[in-house]
C-alpha positions as CSV (number, residue, x, y, z in Angstrom):
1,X,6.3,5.3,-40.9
2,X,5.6,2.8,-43.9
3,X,6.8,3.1,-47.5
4,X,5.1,1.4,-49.9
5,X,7.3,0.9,-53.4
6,X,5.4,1.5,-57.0
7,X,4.5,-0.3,-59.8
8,X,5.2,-3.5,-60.6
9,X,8.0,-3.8,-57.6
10,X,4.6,-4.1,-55.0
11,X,3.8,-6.9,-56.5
12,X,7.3,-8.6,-54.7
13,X,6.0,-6.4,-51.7
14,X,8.4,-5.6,-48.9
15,X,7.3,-3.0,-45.9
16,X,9.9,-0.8,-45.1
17,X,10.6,1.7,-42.1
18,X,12.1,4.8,-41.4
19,X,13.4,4.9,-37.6
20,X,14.5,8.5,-38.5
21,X,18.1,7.5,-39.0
22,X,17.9,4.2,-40.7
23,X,15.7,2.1,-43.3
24,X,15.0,-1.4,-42.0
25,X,12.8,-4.3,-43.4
26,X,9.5,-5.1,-42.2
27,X,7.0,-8.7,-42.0
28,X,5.8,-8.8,-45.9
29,X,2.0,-7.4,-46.1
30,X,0.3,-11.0,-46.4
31,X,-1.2,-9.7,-49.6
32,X,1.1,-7.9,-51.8
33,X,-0.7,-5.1,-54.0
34,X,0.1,-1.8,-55.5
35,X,-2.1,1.7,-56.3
36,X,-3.4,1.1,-52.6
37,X,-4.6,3.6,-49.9
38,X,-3.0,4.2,-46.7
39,X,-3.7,5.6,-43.3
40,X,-2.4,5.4,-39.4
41,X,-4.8,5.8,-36.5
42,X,-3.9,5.4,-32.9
43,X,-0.1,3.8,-33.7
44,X,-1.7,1.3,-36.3
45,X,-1.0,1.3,-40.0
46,X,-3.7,0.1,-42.5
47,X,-3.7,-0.4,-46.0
48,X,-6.6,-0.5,-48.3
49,X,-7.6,-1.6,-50.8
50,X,-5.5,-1.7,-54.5
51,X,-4.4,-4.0,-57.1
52,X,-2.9,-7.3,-56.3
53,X,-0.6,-9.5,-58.2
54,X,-3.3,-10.9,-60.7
55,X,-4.5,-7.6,-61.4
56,X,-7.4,-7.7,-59.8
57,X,-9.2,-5.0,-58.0
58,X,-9.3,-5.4,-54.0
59,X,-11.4,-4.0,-51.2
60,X,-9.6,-5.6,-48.3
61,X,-7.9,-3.9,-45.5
62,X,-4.8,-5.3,-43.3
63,X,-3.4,-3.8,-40.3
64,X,0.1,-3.6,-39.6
65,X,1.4,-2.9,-35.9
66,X,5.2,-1.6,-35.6
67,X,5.5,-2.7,-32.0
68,X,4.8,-6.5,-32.9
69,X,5.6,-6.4,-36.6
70,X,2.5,-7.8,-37.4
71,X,-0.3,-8.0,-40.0
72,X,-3.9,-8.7,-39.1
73,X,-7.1,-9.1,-41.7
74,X,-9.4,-6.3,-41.0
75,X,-13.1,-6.4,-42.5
76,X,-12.8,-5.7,-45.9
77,X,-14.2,-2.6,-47.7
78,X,-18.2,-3.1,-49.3
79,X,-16.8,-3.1,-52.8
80,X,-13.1,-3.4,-54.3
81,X,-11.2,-0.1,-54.7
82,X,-8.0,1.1,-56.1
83,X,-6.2,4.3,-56.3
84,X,-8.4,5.9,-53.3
85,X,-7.8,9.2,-51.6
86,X,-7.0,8.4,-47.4
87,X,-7.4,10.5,-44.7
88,X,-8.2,10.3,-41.2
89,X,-10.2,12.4,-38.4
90,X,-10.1,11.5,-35.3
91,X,-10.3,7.5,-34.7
92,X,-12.2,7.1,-37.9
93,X,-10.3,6.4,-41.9
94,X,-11.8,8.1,-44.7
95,X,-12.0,6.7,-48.2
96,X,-12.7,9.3,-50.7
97,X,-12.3,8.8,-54.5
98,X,-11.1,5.9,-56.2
99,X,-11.8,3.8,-59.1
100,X,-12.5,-0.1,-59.3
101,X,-12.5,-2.3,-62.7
102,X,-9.4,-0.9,-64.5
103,X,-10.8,-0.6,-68.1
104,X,-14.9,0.7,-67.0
105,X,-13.5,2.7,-65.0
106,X,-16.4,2.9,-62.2
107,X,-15.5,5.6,-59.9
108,X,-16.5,5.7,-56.0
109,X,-19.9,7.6,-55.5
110,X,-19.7,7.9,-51.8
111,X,-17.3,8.7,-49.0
112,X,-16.7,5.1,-47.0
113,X,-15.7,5.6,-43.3
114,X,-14.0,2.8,-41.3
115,X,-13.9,2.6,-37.5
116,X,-10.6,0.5,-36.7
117,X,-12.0,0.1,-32.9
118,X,-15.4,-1.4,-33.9
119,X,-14.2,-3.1,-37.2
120,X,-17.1,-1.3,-39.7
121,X,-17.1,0.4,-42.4
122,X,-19.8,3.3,-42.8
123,X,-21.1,4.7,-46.2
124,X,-22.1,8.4,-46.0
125,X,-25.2,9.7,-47.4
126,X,-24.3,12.4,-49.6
127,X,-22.7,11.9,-53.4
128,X,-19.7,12.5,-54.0
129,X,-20.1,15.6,-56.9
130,X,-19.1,13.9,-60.3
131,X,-20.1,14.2,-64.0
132,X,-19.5,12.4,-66.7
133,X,-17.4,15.0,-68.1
134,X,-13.8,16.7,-67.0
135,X,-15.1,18.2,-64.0
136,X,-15.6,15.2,-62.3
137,X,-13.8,14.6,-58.9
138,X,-14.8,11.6,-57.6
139,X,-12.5,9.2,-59.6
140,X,-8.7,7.9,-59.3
141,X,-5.6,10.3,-58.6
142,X,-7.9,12.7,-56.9
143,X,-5.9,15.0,-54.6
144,X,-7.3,15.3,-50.4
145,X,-6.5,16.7,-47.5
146,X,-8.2,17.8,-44.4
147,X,-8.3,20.9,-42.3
148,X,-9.8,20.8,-39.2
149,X,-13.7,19.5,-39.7
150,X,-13.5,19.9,-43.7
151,X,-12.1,17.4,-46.3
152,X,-10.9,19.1,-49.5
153,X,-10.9,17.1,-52.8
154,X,-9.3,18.4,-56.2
155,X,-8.1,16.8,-59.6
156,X,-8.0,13.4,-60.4
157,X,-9.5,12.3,-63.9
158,X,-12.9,10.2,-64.1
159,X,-14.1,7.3,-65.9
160,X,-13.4,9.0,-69.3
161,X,-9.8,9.7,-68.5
162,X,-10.7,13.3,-68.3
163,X,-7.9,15.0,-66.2
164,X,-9.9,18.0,-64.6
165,X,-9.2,21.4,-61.8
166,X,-12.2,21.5,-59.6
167,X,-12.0,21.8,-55.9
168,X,-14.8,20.7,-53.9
169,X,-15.0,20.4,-49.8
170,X,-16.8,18.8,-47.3
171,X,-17.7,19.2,-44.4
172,X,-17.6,16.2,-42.3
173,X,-20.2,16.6,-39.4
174,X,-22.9,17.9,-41.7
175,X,-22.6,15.5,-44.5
176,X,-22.4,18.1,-47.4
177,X,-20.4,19.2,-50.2
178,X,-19.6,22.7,-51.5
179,X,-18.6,23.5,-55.1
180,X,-18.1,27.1,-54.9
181,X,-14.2,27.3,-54.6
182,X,-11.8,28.9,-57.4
183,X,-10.8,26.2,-60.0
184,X,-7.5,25.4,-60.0
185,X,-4.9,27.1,-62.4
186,X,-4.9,23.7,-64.3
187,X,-6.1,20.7,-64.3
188,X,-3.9,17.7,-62.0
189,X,-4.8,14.1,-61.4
190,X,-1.7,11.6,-59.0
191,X,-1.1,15.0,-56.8
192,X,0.7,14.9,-53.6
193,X,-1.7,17.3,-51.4
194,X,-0.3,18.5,-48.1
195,X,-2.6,20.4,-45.1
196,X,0.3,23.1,-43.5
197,X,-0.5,24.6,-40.1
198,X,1.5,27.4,-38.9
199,X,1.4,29.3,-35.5
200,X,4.9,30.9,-35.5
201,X,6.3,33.0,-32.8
202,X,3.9,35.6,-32.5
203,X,1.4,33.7,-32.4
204,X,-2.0,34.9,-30.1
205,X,-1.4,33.5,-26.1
206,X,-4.6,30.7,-25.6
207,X,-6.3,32.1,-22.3
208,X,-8.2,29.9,-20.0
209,X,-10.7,31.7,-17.4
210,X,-10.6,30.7,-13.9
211,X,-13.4,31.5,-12.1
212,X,-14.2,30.9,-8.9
213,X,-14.2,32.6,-5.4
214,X,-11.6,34.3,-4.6
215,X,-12.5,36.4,-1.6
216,X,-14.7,36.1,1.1
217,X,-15.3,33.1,3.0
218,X,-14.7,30.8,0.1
219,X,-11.3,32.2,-0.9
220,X,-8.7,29.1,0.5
221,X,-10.6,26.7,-1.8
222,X,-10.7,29.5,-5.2
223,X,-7.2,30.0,-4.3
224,X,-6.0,26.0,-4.0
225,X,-7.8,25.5,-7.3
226,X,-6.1,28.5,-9.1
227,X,-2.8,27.5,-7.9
228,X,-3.0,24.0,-9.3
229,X,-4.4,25.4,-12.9
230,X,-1.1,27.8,-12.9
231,X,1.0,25.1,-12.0
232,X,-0.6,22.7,-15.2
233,X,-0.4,25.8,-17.7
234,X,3.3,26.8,-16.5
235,X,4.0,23.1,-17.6
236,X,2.4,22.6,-20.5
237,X,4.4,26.2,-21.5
238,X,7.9,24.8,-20.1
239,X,7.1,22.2,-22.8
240,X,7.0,24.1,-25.7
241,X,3.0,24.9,-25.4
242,X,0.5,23.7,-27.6
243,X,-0.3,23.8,-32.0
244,X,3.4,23.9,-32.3
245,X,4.6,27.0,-30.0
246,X,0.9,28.9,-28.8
247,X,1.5,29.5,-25.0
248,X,-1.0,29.3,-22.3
249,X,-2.4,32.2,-19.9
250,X,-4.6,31.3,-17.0
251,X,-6.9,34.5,-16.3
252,X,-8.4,34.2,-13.1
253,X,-11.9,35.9,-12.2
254,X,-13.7,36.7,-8.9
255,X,-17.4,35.3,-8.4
256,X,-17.3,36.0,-4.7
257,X,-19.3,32.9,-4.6
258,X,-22.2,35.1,-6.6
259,X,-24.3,33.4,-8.8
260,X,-25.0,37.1,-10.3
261,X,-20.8,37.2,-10.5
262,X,-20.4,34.4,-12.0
């Protein structure tokens, strides 16, 4: 896990890591900075974007890898952002919000998506809802997190300084934002946001169907193949399960080698 320090104390920059029992230093980021975004995908930490020690707005990215204690240049973003939102989907980083120039003020209009395996970033289609008054959510300190295929976005202030409650999502496939969601009690820019998931003890057993012949001529080879699937879901249960506790049930069902069975 990487810290990053605030306020003027980035600007002398030093990574540190948490092993789970102990702090410990870390190579300096090549280019110190602070009010940047930061995101891991596939064991690799990347920061983008932010203010660097002349005060100027950047829009590159650097990799750091824990295992080599490392930092590697990474294609920089299309324009220089600061205080963006970070999340991540898959393999891919999203950059939502933001702000560059610190006294205009311009805030980010699209969502940028960068591929760490090809090196690219992505702009998406679709505007990011904004206004020039205190409903916009497009600009710095805006709050994010993701559930599942949807990004939520709340708070922040926009290019005014106006500090506003609106929650917006988006939904990530289709390209599209929705504005129909309760405000929030008040209105909250620099938010922590956090996604929780619960399953608990009670929760509902994931089934998977088995089906194949199970009788008649066909049988032995149903049979083998059922066998091996209990033996992978009796496993993966032993283990703990899956989403944090959900066990598995193999359900197995006769097709007598029937297409009309089946």
């Amino acid at each position: 896990m990487l810290v990053r320090a605030c306020g003027l104390a980035l600007i002398a920059w030093r990574g540190v890591a948490w092993s789970g029992t102990t702090w410990d230093f870390v190579a300096p980021m090549p280019a110190p900075r602070k009010e940047l975004g930061a995101a891991a995908v596939g064991g690799i930490a990347y920061a983008i974007g932010g203010i660097n020690a002349g005060g100027m707005t950047m829009n590159d990215i650097t990799a750091y890898d824990p295992a080599a204690d490392t930092w590697t240049a990474r294609t920089g973003m299309p324009e220089p952002w600061f205080n963006p939102a970070v999340l991540t989907t898959g393999s891919k980083i999203y950059v939502v919000g933001g702000t560059q120039d610190g006294f205009a003020r311009t805030n980010l209009q699209h969502i940028l998506v960068y591929d760490p395996t090809a090196d690219s970033w992505t702009q998406m289609a679709s505007s990011i809802p904004s206004s020039t008054h205190s409903d916009s959510v497009q600009g710095e300190g805006v709050g994010a997190a993701r559930i599942d295929g949807t990004i939520y976005l709340m708070g922040g202030q926009n290019g005014m300084g106006h500090v506003n409650h609106r929650l917006y999502s988006y939904d990530i496939a289709n390209d599209t934002w929705d504005g129909s969601h309760p405000d929030m009690p008040a209105p909250v820019a620099f938010a922590a946001v956090a996604a929780f998931f619960s399953y608990g003890a009670g929760a509902q057993t994931i089934k998977i169907a088995y089906i194949d012949p199970l009788s008649g001529g066909a049988a032995t080879i149903g049979e083998h193949g059922l066998k091996h699937l209990q033996y992978l879901v009796e496993t993966i249960n032993a283990k703990g399960g899956v989403n944090g506790g959900q066990k598995l049930e193999a359900v197995a069902y006769d097709n007598k080698g029937s297409p009309q069975e089946s």
